[in-house]
C-alpha positions in Angstrom: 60.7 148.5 -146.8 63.3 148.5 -149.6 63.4 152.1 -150.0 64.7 154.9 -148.0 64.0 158.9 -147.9 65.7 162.1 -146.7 65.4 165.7 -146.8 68.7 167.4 -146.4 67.6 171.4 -145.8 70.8 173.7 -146.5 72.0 171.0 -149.0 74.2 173.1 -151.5 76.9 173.5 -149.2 78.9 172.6 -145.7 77.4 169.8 -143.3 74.5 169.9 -145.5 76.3 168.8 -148.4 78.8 166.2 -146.6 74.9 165.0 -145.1 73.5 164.0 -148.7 76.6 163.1 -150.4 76.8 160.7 -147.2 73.4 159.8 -147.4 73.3 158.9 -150.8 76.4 156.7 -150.1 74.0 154.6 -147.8 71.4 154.1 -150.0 68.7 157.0 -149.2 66.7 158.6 -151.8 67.2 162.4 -151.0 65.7 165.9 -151.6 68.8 168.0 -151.4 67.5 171.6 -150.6 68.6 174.9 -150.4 68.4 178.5 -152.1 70.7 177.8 -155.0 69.9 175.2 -157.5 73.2 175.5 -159.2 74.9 174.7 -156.0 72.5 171.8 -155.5 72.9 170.8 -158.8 76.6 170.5 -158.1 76.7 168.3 -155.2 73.8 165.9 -157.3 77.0 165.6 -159.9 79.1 164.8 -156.9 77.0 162.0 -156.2 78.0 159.7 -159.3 76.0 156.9 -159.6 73.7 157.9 -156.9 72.7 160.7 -158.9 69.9 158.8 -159.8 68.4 158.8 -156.1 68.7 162.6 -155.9 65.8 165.0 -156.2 67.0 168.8 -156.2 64.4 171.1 -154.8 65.4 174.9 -154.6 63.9 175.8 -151.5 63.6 179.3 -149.1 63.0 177.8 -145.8 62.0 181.5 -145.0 59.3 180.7 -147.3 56.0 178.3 -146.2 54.3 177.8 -149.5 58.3 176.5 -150.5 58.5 174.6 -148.1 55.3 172.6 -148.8 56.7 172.4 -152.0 59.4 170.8 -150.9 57.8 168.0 -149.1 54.6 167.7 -151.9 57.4 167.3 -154.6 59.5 164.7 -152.2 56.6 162.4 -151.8 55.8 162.8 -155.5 59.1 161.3 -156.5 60.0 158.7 -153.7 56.5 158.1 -152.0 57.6 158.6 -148.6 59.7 160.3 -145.5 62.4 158.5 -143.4 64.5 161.4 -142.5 64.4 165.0 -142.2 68.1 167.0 -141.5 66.8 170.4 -140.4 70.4 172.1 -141.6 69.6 175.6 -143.3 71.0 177.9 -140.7 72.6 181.6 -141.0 73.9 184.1 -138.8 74.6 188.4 -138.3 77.5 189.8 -137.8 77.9 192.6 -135.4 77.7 193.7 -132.2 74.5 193.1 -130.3 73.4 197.1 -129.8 73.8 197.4 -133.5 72.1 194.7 -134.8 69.1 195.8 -137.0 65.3 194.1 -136.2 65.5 193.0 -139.8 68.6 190.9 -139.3 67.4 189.1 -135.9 64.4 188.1 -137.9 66.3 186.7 -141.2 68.0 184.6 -138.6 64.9 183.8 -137.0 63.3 183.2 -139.7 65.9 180.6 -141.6 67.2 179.2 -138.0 64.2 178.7 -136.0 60.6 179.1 -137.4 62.2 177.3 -141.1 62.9 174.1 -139.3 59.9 174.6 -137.2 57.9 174.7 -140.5 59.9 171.8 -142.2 59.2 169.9 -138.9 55.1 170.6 -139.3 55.2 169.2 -142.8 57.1 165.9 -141.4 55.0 165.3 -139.3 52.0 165.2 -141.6 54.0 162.7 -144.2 55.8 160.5 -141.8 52.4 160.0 -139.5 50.4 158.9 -142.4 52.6 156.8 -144.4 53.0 152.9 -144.5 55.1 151.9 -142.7 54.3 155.0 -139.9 56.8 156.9 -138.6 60.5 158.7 -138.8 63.2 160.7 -137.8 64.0 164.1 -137.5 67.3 165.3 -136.8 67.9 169.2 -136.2 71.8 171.0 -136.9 71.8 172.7 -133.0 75.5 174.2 -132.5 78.2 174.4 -129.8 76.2 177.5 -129.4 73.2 175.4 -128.3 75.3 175.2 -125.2 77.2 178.3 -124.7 77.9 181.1 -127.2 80.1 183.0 -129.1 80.8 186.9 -128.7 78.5 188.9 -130.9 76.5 185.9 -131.7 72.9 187.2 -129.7 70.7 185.8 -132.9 72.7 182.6 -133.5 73.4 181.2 -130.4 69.5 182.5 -129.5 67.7 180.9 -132.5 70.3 177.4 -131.6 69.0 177.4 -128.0 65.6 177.8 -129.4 66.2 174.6 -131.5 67.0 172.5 -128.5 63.7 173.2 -127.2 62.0 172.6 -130.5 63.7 169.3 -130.3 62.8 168.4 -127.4 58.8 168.9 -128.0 59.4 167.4 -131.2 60.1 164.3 -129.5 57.7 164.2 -127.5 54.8 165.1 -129.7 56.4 162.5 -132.5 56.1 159.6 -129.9 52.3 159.2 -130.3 53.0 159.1 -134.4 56.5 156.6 -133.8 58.4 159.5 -135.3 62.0 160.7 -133.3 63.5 163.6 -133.3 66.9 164.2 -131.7 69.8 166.8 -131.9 73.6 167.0 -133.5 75.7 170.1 -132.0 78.7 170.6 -134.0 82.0 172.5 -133.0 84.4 173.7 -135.7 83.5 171.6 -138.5 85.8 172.5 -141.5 83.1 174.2 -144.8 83.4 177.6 -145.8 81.5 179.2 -143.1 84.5 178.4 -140.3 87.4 179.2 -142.7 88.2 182.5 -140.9 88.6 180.4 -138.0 91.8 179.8 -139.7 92.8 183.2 -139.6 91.7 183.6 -136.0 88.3 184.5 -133.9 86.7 186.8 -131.1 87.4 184.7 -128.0 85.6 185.8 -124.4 88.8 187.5 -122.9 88.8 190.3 -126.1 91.6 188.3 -127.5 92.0 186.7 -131.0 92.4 183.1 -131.8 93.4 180.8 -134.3 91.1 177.8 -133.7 91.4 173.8 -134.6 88.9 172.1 -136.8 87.8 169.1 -138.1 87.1 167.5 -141.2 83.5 167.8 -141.5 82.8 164.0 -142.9 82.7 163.7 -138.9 79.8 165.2 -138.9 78.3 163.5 -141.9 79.0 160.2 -140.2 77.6 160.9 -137.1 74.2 161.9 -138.7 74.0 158.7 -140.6 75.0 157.0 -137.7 72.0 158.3 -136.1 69.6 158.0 -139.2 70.4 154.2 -138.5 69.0 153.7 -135.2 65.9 152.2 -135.3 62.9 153.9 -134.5 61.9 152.6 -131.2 65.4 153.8 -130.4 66.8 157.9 -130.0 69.6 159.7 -129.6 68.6 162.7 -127.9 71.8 164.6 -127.8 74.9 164.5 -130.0 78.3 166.8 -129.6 80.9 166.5 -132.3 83.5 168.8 -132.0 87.3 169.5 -133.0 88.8 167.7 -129.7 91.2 170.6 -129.4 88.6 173.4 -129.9 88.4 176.2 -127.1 84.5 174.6 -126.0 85.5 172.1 -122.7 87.1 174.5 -119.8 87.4 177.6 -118.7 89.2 180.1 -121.3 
């Protein structure tokens, strides 16, 4: 097979853009999707010569009929699926007893049941294509594992995905398609800059917290996406090594 496919969701900025640029870099073909086709239109340009082997797809994942867009327009241009990065994430500020119904579901909605649906859709490409088969990789969070204060839809929707995960990979067995997991921890893109200026930590205090670049994170996906398929990995943490995560604080 001399050709290789991705879909990047949440592609216009953050991990998802450090995961196509890197992509790209490696040879894929890749839908880069997200809610902004400027945005994704920018990080095409970033991709030079590789420009070529991108496809940009404005995309609500809160949105099925987009979604099935997505994928029908993906297998128009490059034929197939290899790799699906189930990235578009947001969360709600606030405290938990003043949260508003409508912003748990927006979460909900992009977090959870958006990768859920991007999953379905997979599933029906990679299981039917020549040669079968794939790899699905789902953005969990250090909040997979433990959360943040004032974070109840985030780190609820992020636990949520480790289960998905985990049925993903079994059900994608029969079809040779694996699914695993990257939980990342302070990765440096516009949505941790306040961590710069300090955070909420457990004990009511306030915290300036290290980060790291978050090419880490693009390498480590890629890493994965290289493994062949007869071959998973389940569970991946990278993390700022000095990050307040490990320990008691």
């Amino acid at each position: 097979m001399d050709k290789k496919v991705a879909i990047v969701t949440g592609a216009g900025s953050g991990v998802g853009r450090a995961v196509g640029l890197a992509l790209l870099r490696e040879g894929y073909h890749v839908s880069l999707a997200g809610r902004r086709k400027d945005a994704l239109e920018k990080v095409a340009a970033e991709a030079g010569e590789a420009r070529s082997r991108a496809l940009v797809v404005p995309t609500d994942v809160c949105d099925p009929q987009a979604i099935r867009a997505l994928f029908a327009q993906t297998k128009s241009a490059f034929g197939r699926l290899d790799l699906l990065f189930n990235n578009a994430g947001i969360g709600a500020a606030g405290l938990l007893e003043d949260l508003t119904v409508e912003q748990w579901k927006a979460v909900v909605d992009t977090n959870l049941t958006g990768s859920f649906l991007c999953t379905q859709e997979a599933f029906k490409l990679m299981k039917d294509q020549n040669p079968r088969g794939g790899r699905i990789i789902n953005n969990g969070s250090i909040s997979a594992h433990t959360p943040r204060p004032n974070s109840a839809p985030y780190t609820s929707t992020k636990h949520a995905i480790t289960g998905l995960t985990k049925a993903t990979s079994l059900d994608g067995r029969k079809y040779d398609i694996a699914c695993g997991q990257i939980d990342i921890g302070n990765a440096a893109t516009p949505m941790t800059e306040r961590m710069a200026k300090g955070v909420p930590q457990p004990n009511g205090t306030t915290m300036i917290e290290p980060t790291m670049d978050v090419e880490n994170v693009a390498n480590a996906v890629v890493c994965m996406a290289r493994m062949p398929l007869d071959t998973n990995v389940l569970f991946m943490t990278v993390m700022a090594n000095k990050m307040p995560f490990v320990g008691r604080g």
